[in-house]
Backbone bond lengths (Angstrom), bond angles and torsions (degrees), N, CA, C in turn:
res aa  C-N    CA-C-N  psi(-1)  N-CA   C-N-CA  omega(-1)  CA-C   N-CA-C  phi
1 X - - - 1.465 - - 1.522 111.51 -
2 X 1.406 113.33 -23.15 1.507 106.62 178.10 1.452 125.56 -74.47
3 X 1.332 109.56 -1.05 1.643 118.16 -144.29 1.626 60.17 -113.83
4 X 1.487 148.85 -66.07 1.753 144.57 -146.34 1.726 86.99 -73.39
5 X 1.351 133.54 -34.91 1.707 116.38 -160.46 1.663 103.76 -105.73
6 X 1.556 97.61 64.22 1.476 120.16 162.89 1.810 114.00 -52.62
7 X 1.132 133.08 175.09 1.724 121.14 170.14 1.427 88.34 -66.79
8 X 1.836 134.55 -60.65 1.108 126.23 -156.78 1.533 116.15 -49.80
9 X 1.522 104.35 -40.59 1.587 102.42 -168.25 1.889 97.69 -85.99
10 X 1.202 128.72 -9.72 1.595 119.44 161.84 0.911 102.87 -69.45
11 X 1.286 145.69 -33.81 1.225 142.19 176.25 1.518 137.13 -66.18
12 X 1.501 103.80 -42.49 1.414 134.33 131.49 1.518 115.32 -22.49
13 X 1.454 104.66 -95.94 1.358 118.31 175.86 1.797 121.13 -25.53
14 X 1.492 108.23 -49.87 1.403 119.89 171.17 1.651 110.82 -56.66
15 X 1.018 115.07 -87.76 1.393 128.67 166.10 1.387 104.65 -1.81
16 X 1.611 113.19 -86.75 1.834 124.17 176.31 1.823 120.40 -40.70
17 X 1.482 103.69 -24.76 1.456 102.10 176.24 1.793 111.19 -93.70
18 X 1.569 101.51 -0.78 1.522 90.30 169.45 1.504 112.04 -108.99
19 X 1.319 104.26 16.20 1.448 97.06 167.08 2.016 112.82 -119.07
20 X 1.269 124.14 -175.22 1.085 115.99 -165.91 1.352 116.41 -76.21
21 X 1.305 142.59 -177.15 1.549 117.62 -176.32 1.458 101.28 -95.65
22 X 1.817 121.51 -15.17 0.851 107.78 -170.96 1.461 136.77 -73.90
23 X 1.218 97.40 -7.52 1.997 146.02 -159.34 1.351 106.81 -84.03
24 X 1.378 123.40 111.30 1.299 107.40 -169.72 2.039 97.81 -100.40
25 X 0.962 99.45 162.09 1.201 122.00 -154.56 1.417 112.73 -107.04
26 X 1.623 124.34 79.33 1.331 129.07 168.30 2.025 123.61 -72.42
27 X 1.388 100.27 97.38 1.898 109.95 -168.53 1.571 93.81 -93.10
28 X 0.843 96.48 130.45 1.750 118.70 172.62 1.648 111.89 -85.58
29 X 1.450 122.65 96.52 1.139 134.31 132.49 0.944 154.08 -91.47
30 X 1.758 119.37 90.67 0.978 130.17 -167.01 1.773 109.22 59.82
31 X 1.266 132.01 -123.46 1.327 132.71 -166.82 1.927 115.39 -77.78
32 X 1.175 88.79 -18.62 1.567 106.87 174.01 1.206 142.51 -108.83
33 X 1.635 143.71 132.70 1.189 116.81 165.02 1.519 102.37 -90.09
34 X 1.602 82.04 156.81 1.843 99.60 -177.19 1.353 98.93 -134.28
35 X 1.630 105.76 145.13 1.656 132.96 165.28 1.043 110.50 -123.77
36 X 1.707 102.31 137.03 1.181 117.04 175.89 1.654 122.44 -118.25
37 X 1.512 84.27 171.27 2.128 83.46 166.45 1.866 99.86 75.54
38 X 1.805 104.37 -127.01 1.315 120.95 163.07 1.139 134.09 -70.63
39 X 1.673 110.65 -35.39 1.522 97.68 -179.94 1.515 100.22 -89.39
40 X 1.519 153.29 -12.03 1.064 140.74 136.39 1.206 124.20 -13.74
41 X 1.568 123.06 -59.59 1.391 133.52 -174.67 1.687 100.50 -70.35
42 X 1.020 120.38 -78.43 1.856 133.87 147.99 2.008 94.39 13.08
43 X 1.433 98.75 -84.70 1.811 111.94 -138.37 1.813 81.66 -84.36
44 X 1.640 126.23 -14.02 1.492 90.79 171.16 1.272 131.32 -90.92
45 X 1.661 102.67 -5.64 1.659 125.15 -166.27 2.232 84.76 -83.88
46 X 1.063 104.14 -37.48 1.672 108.45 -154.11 1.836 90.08 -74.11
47 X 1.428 120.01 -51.52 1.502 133.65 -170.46 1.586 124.07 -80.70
48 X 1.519 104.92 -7.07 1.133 118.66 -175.95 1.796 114.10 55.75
49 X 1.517 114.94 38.73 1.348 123.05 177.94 1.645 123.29 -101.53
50 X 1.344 141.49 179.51 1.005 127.73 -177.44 1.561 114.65 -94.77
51 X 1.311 121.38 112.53 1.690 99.26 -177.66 1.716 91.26 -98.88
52 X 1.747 78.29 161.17 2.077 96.20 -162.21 1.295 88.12 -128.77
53 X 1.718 102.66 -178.94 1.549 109.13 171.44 1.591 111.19 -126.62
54 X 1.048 118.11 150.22 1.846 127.27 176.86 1.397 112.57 -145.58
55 X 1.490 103.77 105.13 1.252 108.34 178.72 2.038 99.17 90.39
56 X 0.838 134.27 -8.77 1.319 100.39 -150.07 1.507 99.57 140.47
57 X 1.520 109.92 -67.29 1.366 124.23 -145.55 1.394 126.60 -92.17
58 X 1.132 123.12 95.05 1.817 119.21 164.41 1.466 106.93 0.20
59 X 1.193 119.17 145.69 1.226 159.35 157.23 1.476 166.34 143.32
60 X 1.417 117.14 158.45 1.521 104.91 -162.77 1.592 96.90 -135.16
61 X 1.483 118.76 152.94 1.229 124.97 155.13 1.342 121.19 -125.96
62 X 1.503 112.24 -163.99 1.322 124.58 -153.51 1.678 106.54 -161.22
63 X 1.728 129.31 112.85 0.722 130.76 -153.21 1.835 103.13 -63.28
64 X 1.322 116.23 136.78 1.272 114.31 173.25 1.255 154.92 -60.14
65 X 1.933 103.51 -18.07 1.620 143.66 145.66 1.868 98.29 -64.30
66 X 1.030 120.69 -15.83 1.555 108.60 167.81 1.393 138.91 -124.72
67 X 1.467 89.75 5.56 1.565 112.70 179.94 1.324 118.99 -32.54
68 X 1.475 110.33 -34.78 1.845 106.08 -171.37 1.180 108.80 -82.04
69 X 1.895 111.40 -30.59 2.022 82.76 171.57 1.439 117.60 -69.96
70 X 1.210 128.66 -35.56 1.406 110.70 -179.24 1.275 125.24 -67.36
71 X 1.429 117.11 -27.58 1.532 119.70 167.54 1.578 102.58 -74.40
72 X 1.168 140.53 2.63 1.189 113.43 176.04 1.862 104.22 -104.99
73 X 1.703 92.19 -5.58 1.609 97.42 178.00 1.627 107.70 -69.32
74 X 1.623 101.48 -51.80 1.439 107.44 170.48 1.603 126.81 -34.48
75 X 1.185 100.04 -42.44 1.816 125.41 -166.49 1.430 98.44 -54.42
76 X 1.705 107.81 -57.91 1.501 131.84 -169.59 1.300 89.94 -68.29
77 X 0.836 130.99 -91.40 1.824 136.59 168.49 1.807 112.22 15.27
78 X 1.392 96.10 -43.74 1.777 102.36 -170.10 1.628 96.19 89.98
79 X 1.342 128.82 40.62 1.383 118.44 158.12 1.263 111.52 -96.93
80 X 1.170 124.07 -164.99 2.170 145.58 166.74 1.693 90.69 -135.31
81 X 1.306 102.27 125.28 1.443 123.94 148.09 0.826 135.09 -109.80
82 X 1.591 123.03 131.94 1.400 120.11 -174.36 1.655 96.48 -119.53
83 X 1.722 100.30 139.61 1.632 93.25 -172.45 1.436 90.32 -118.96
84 X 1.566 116.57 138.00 1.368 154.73 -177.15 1.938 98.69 -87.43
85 X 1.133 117.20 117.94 1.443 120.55 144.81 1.008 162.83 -139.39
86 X 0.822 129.94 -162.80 1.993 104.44 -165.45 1.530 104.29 -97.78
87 X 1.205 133.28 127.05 1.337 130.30 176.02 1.481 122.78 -129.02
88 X 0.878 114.00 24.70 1.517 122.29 149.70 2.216 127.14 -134.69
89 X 0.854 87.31 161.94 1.836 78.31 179.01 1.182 121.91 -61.18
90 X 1.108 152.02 103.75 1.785 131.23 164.30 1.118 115.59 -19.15
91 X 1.384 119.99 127.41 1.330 148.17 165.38 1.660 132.79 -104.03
92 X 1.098 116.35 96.17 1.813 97.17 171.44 1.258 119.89 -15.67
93 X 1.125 142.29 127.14 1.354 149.29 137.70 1.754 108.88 106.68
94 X 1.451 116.63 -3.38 1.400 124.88 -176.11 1.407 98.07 -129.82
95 X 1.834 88.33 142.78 1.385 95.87 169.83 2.059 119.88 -89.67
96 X 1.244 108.21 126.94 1.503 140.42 167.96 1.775 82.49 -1.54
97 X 1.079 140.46 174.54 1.608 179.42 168.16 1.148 102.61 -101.66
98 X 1.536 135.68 144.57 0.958 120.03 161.40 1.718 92.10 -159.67
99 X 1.623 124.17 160.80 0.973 128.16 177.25 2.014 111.09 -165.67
100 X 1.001 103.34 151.55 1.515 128.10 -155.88 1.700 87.93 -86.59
101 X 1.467 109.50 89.63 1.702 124.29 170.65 1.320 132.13 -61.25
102 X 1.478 104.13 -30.62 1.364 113.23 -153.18 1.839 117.32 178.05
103 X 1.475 98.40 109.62 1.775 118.81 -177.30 1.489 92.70 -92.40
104 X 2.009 97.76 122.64 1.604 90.78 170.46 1.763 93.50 -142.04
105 X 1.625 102.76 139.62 1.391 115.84 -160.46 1.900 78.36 -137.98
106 X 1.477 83.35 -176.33 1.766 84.14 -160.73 1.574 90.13 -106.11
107 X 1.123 140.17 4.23 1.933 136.25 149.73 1.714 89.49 -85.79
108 X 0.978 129.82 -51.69 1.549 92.41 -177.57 1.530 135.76 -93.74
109 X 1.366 109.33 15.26 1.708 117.28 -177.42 1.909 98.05 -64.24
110 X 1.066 106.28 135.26 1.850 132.03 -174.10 1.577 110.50 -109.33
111 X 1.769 100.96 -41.69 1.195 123.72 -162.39 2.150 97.67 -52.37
112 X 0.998 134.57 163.93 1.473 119.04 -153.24 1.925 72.41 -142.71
113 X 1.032 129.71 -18.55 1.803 124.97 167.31 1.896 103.56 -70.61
114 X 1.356 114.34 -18.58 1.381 93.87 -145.86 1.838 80.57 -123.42
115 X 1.552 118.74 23.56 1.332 87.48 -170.71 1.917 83.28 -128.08
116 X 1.471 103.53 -171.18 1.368 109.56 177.82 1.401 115.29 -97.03
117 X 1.520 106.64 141.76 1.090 116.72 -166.41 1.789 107.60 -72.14
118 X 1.262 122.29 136.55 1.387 110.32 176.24 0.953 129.75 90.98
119 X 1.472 126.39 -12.01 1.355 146.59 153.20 1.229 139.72 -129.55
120 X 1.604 117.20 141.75 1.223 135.65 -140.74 1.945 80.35 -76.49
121 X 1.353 115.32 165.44 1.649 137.03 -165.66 1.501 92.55 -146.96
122 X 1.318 113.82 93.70 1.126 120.73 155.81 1.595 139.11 -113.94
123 X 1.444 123.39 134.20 1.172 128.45 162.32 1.130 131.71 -63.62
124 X 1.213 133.09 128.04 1.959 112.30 -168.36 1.292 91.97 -148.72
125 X 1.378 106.85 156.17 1.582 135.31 170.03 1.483 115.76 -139.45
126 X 1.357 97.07 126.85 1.742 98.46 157.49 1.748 122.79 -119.36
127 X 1.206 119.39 171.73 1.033 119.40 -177.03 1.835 123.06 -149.87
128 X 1.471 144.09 149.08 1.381 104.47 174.99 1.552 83.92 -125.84
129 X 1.322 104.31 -178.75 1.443 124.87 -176.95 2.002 101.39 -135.57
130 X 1.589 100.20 2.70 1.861 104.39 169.79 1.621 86.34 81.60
131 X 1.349 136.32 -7.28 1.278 108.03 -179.36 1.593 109.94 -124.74
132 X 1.699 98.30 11.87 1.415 99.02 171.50 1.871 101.61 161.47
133 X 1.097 104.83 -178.73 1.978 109.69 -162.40 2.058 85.59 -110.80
134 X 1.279 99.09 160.00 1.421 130.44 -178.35 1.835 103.30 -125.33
135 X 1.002 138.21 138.12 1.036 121.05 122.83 1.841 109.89 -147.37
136 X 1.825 92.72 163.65 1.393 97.57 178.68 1.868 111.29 -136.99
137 X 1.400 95.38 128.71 1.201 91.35 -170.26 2.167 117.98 -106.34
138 X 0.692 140.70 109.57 1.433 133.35 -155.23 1.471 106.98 -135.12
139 X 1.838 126.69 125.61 1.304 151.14 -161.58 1.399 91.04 -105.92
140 X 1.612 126.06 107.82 1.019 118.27 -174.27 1.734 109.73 -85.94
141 X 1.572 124.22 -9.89 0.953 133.09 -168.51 1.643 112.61 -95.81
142 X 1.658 97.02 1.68 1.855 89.17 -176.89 1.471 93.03 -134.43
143 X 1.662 125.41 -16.69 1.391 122.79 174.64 1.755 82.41 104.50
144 X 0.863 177.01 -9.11 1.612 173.65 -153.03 1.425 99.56 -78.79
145 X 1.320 120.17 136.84 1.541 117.32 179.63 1.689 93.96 -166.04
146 X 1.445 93.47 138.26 1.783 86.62 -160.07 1.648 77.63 -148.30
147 X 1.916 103.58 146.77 1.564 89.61 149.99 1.416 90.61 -143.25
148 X 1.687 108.42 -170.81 1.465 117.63 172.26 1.618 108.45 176.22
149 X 1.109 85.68 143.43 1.642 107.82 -174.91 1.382 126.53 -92.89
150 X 1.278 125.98 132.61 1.445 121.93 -149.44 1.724 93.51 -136.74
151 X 1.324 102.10 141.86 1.654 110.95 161.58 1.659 134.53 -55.92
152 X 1.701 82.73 -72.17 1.397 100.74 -178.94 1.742 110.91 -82.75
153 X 0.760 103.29 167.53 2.053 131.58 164.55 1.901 87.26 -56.85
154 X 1.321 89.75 -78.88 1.683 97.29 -166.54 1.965 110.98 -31.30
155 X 1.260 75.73 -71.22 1.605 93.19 -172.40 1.802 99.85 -47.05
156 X 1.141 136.35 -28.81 1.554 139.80 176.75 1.796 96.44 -63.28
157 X 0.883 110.08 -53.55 1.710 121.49 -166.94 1.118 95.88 -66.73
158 X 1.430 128.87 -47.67 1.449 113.71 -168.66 1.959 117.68 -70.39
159 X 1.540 84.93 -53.85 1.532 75.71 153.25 1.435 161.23 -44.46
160 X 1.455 90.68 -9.63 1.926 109.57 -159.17 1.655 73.88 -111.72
161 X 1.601 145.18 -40.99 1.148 138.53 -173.95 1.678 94.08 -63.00
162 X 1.284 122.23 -56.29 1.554 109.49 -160.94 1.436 104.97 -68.95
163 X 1.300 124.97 -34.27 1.433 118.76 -174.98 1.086 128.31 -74.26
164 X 1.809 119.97 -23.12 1.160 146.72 -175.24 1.542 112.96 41.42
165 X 1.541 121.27 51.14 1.534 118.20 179.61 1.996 110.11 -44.47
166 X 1.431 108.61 143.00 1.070 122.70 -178.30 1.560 119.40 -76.30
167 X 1.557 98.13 -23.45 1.731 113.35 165.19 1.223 102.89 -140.06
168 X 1.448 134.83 166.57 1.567 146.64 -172.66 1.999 90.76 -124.42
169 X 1.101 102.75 122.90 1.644 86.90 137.80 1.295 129.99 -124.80
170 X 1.110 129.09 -169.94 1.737 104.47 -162.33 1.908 76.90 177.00
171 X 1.973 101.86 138.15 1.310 106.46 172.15 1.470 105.21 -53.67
172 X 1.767 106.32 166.99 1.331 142.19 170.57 1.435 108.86 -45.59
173 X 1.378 98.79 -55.32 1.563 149.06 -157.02 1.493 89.87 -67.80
174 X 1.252 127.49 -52.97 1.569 121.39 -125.85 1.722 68.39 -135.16
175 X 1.161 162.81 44.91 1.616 162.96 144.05 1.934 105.54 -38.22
176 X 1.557 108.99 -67.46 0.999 134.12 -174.92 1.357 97.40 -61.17
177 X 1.207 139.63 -65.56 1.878 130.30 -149.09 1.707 78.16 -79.09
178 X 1.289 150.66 18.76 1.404 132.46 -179.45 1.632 114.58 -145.32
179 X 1.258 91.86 -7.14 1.647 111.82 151.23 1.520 120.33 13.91
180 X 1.608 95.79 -89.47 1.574 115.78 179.66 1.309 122.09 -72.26
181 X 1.588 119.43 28.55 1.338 135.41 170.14 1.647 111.26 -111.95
182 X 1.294 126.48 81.01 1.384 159.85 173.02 1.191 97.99 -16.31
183 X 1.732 156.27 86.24 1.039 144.72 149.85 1.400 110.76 126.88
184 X 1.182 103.17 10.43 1.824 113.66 177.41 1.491 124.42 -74.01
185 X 1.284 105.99 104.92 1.788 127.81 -176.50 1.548 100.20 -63.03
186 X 1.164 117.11 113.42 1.751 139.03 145.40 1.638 92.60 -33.47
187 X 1.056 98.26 147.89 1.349 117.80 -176.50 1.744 113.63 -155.24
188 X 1.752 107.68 138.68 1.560 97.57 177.66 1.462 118.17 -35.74
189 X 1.245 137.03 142.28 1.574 134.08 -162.16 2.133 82.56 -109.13
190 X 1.463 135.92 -3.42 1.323 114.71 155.28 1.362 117.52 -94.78
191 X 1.040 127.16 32.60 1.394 135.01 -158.80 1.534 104.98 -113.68
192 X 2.045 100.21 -22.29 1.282 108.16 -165.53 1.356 113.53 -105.60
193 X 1.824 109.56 -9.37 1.412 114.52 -175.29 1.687 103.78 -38.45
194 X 1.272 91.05 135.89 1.867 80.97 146.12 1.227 145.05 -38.43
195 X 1.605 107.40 -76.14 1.330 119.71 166.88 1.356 117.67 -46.22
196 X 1.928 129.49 -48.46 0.861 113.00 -170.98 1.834 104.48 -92.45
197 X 1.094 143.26 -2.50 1.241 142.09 139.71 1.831 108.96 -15.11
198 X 1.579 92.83 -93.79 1.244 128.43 168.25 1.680 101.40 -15.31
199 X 1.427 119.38 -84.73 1.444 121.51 161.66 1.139 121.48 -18.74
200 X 1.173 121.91 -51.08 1.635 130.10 -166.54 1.539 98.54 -65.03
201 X 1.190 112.12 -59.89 1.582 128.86 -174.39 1.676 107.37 -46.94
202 X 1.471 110.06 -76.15 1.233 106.37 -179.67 1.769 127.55 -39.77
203 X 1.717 109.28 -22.95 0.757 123.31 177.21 1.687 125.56 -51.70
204 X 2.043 91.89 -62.62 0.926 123.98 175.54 1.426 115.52 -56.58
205 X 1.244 115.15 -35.99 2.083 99.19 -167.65 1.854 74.59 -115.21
206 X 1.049 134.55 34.75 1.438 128.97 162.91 1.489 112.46 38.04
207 X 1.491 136.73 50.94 1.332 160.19 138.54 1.546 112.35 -86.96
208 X 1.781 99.41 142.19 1.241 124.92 174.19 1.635 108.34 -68.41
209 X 1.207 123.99 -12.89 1.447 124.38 -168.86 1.481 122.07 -174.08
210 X 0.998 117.78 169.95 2.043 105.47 177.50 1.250 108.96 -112.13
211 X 1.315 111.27 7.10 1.785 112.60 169.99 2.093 99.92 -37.17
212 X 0.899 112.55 -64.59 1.626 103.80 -169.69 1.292 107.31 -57.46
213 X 1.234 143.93 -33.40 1.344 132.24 176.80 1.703 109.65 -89.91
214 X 1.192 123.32 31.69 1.384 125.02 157.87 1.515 112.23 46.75
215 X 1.447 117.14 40.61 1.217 106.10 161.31 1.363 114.51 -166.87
216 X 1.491 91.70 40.17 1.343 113.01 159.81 1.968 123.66 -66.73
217 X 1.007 107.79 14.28 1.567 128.25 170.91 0.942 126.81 -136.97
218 X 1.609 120.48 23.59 1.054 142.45 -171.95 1.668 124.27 -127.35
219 X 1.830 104.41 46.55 1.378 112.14 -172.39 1.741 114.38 -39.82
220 X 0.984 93.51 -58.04 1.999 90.37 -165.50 1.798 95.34 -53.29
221 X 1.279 124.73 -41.38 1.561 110.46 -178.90 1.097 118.32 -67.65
222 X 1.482 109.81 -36.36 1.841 96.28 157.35 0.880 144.16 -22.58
223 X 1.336 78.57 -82.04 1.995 104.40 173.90 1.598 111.84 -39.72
224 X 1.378 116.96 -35.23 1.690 126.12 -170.11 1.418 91.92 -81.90
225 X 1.718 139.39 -56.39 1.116 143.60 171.00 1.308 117.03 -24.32
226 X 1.658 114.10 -72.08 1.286 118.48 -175.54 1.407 129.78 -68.11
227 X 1.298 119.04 -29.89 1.637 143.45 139.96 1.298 98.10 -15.64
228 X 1.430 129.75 -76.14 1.234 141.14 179.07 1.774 130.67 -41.84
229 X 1.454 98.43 -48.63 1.492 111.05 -179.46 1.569 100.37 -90.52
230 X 1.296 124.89 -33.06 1.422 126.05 177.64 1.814 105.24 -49.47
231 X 1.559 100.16 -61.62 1.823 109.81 -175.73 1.559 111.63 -40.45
């Protein structure tokens, strides 16, 4: 293990524990990104690339002039990428800078190379409060942000069929009552408070209140709203 906890791979190591485990982890070396460990094994089975070993250690990369098709393979895949990059110059005797640029999941890809032509890319959240459904659906690549509040269960489903969000999120909290929704991302469960929803929002479009966007009586869409801009 001493020969794998090089400065680069402490550095490594740090980096990967501040992101989620589910998140695979694109590190920029020099002309390449490289994965290691699990998502190594993961991104060469998914990319059809060769994973090798160094030291010990799993891994595969992906030339860095081509990074976006394979991250957009990932995208399609149903992964989260987080891309690692180099932020300082190489130096003799020091190791490179490096810092975590950019989380890309397939509700938040913007990039207009990596998305589908002809259809809307949406992020969505729902939420309940037992006295009724929330959801909010928002296209981060055209600015579109919509929510609406629903009675029934049914009537929630049908909606999530016509809109077809590209990711779900759904509280921590609330995993189980949303179960039978195929691909639904856990999400911070304070993200969904009302109040602090609400907060988040006003924050975000920098208003004292949501009276002008008409849905300021519309707790459960909040809660799905702010979920959204919080992620």
């Amino acid at each position: 293990m001493a020969d794998v906890l090089t400065p680069m791979m402490q550095q490594y190591r740090r980096l990967r524990g501040s992101i989620p485990t589910d998140t695979l982890l694109l590190f920029r070396l020099g002309d390449f990104y490289e994965l290691f460990f699990e998502d190594a094994k993961e991104a060469a089975d998914l990319l059809n690339v060769a994973l090798t070993k160094r030291n010990g250690v799993p891994m595969c990369g992906v030339p860095y002039h081509a990074a976006q098709n394979y991250v957009a393979k990932l995208i399609k895949a149903g992964r989260r990428v987080a891309i690692c990059d180099q932020t300082s110059e190489p130096q003799p005797g020091k190791i490179v800078s490096r810092d975590i640029t950019q989380v890309i999941s397939a509700g938040t890809v913007s990039d207009f190379d990596l998305l589908q032509a002809k259809r809307a890319n949406y992020l969505g959240a729902v939420f309940s409060d037992g006295r009724g459904f929330g959801l909010a659906y928002a296209d981060l690549s055209t600015g579109e942000f919509r929510v609406a509040q629903l009675e029934g269960r049914q009537s929630l489903f049908d909606e999530l069929a016509r809109v077809a969000p590209s990711e779900l999120l759904v509280s921590d909290e609330q995993k189980q009552q949303f179960a039978e929704i195929a691909g639904a991302l856990g999400y911070d469960s304070y993200a969904f408070l009302p109040e602090q929803a609400a907060f988040t929002l006003c924050e975000h479009f920098k208003v004292k209140s949501l009276d002008g966007f008409g849905c300021a009586q519309m707790p459960q869409a909040i809660a799905a709203a702010g979920a959204i801009v919080h992620y």
